[in-house]
Structures are given as structure tokens and as C-alpha cells.
C-alpha positions in Angstrom: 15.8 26.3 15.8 17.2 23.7 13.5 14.2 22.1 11.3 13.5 18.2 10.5 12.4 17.1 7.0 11.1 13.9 7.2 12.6 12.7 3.9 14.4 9.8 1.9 16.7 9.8 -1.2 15.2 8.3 -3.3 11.9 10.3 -3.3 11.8 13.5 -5.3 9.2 14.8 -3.5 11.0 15.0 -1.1 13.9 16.4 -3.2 12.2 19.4 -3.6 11.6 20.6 -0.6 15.1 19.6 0.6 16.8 21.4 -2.0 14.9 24.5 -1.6 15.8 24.4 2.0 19.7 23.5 1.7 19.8 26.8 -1.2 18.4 28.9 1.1 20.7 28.2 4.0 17.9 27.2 5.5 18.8 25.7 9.1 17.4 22.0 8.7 18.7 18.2 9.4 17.3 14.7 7.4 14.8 12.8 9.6 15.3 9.8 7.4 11.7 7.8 6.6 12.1 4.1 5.7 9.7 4.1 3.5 10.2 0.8 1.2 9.8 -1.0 5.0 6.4 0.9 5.4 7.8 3.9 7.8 5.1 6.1 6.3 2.1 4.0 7.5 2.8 3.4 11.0 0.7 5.3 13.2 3.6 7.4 14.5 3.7 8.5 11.2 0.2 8.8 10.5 -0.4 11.0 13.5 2.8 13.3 11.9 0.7 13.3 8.3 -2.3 11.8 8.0 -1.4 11.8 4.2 1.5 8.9 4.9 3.6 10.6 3.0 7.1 12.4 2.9 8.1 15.0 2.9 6.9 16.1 6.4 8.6 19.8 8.0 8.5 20.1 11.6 9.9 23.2 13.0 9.0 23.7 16.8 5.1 23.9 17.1 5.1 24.0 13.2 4.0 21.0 11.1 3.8 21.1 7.4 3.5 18.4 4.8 3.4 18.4 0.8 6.7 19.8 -1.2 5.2 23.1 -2.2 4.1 24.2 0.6 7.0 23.1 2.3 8.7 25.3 -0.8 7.0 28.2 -0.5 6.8 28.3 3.6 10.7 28.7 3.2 10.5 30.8 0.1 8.9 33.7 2.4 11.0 32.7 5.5 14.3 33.6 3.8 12.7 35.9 1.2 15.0 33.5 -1.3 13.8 31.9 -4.8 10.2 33.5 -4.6 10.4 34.3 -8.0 9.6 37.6 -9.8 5.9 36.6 -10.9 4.0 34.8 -7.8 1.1 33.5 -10.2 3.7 32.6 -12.4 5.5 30.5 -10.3 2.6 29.3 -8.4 1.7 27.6 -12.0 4.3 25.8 -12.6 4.3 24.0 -8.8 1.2 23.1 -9.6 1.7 21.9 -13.4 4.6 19.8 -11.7 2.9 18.6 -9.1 -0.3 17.0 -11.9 1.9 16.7 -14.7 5.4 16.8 -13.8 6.6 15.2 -10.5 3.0 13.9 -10.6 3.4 11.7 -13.2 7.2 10.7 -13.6 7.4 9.9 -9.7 5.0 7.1 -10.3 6.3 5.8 -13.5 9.8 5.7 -12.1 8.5 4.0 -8.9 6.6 1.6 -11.4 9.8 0.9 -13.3 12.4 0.2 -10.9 10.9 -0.4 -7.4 8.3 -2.6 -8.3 9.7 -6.6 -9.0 10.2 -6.8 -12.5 7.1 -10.0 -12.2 4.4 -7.8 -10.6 5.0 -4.4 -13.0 1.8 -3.6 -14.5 3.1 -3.1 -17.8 -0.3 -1.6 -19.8 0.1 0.8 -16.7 3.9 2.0 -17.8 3.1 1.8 -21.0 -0.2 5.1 -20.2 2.0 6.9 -17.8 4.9 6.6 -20.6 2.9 8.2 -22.9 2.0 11.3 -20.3 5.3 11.5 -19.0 7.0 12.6 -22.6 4.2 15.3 -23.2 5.0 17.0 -19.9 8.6 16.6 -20.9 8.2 18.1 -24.3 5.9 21.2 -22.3 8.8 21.4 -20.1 11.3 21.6 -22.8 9.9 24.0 -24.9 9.2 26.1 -22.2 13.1 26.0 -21.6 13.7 27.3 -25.3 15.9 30.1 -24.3 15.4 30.7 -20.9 17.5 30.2 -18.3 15.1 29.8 -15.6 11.5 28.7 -15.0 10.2 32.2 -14.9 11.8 34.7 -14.7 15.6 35.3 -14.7 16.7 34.2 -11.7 16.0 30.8 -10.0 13.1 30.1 -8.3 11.2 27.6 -6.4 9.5 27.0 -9.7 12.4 25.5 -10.7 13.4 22.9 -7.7 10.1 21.8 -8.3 10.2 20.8 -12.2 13.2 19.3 -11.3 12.2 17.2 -8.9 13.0 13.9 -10.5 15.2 15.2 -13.3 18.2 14.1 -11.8 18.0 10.5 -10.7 19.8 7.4 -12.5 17.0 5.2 -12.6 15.5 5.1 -16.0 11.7 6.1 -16.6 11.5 7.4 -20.0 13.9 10.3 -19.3 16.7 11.2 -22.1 18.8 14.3 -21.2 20.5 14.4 -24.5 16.9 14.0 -26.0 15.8 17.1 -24.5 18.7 19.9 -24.1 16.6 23.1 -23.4 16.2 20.5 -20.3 19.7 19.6 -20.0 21.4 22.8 -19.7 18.5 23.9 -17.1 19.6 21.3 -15.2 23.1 22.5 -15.2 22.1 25.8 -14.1 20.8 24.6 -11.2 23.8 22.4 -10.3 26.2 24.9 -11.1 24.0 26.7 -7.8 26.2 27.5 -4.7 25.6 24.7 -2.7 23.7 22.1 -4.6 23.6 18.6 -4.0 22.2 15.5 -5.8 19.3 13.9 -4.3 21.2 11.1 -2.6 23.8 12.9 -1.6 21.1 15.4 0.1 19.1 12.9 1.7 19.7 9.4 3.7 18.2 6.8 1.8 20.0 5.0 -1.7 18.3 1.5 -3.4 21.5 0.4 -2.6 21.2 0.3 0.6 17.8 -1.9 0.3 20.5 -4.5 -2.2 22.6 -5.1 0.5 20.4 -6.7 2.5 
């Protein structure tokens, strides 16, 4: 039974659990969610995830919602990118999900899909701030380690790197950080890898068209 991810590209969220499930060979299609036209808070949404928010897996009688458990439901399906250290690895979703994803998802959403008149700049300015002590946390964690934990990829590590690899700017340097930067080419150099727009239907440019 092929699975849906309610999903977008430009969400990386969403990102995470995608990518988890295209490294795994999982068996799964986009449901793309139009979420800058306000998808996520009809109530045919709503009654999907009372949460409004994406991603969203349904596989037969199966509905799950948030990335890591999304991540970790087809972790143990496939028996891929568990990790060595569950406690280990079950620290770092969380660490990403308050101060990783958690943080730089809404800074980046601040930053480039909010009009430029109505961005709350004392805001950006706080979440600025948090998102380059996660970043240094993250990079010297990185300091010669291949992997999140462990050495082998993990769902640890398609978590962290949730929004690592989007073009919009929030703060973000690669060059600034390399223990970062050459994590993030181990998990592109992955068999089957994808960026996020490539992996899922959604692209701002798609909204500038219009």
C-alpha cells in the first residue's frame, strides 16, 4: 500500500519526514498542501490533523502527524536509520524539534514569507540570536563526526537537517560553519537524496507567478 505525506516544499518539516521515507525506499507519493492559501485550516484538513499542520502520513487505516513520529514510525517499519543509540537519537529529534527546526523554521518563515512591511523585526532580531546558538551546538557537535550519533546515518540526522538546505536566507552561513557543511554533504552524497523542492510539490516560485 503506497503511503500519502501531506507535504509542501517549502516546509522542512515536512522535509524530514519525506526524506526519511524516500532513503528508506519507503513506498510513499506527495499529497501536496497549499498551505500559503490556507490548505491547512480548512476543515478537511482539520478533521486529517487537528494540529493544521503538515506533515500528515496516511497509510490505510493509519494516520500519523508530526515529523518525528512520522520518522521514527518508518525507522521501525524498514528497520533503516534507527541509529545505534535509541536515547541518543531520540535526543537530538527532540533538541531539533525546540531548538533546531524549532526555531530556524520560524525565523526563515519570518524572513522571507512574511511582506517585507509587516516583518516584526524585534522578533527576527530574538529568534536570530537563538538560531546561531543551536547552530554553534550543532556544529560542535559535528567536530569530527560523520554522523549525528553514531557512525552511520540516522534519523537523527534528517531531522537536524531539516532546514539546512534551503536558499532562503535566515541567518544560515555554510562556509561559517563546516563541521555543518561537510555533514550536509554526507547526507547528499546518500543513495537517493533529493533536495527539498525537488522532493516535494510546492516552490515560492510558484506563488511569484501568480
Amino acid at each position: 500500500m503506497t503511503a500519502q505525506l501531506y507535504c509542501f516544499g517549502e516546509s522542512g518539516n515536512a522535509y524530514k519526514a519525506a526524506l526519511t521515507m524516500q532513503l528508506s525506499g519507503y513506498d510513499w507519493q506527495p499529497v501536496y498542501v497549499d498551505f500559503f492559501n490556507g490548505a491547512s485550516r480548512t476543515p478537511e484538513f482539520l478533521a486529517l490533523n487537528e494540529m493544521g499542520e503538515a506533515p500528515v502520513l496516511v497509510e490505510g487505516d493509519l494516520t500519523l502527524t508530526q515529523s518525528c513520529v512520522i520518522q521514527l514510525h518508518v525507522a521501525e517499519r524498514t528497520g533503516k536509520f534507527l541509529g545505534g543509540d535509541r536515547n541518543d537519537v531520540l535526543r537530538w529529534l527532540f533538541w531539533d524539534a525546540q531548538k533546531g527546526s524549532g526555531q530556524q523554521g520560524g525565523l526563515r518563515f519570518l524572513m522571507n514569507f512574511v511582506p517585507a512591511e509587516k516583518r516584526p523585526q524585534p522578533a527576527i532580531d530574538w529568534l536570530s540570536m537563538r538560531v546561531q546558538t543551536a547552530l554553534g551546538t550543532l556544529d560542535r557537535h559535528l567536530a569530527g563526526r560523520d554522523w549525528m550519533v553514531g557512525d552511520a546515518p540516522s534519523i537523527a540526522d534528517f531531522a537536524c537537517c531539516g532546514y539546512l538546505y534551503y536558499p532562503e536566507p535566515f541567518g544560515f552561513d555554510r562556509k561559517a560553519r563546516p563541521n555543518i557543511d561537510r555533514w550536509l554533504e554526507n547526507i547528499a552524497a546518500l543513495p537517493g537524496w533529493k533536495h527539498p523542492y525537488d522532493l516535494m510539490p510546492g516552490h515560492p516560485s510558484d506563488r511569484a507567478a501568480k
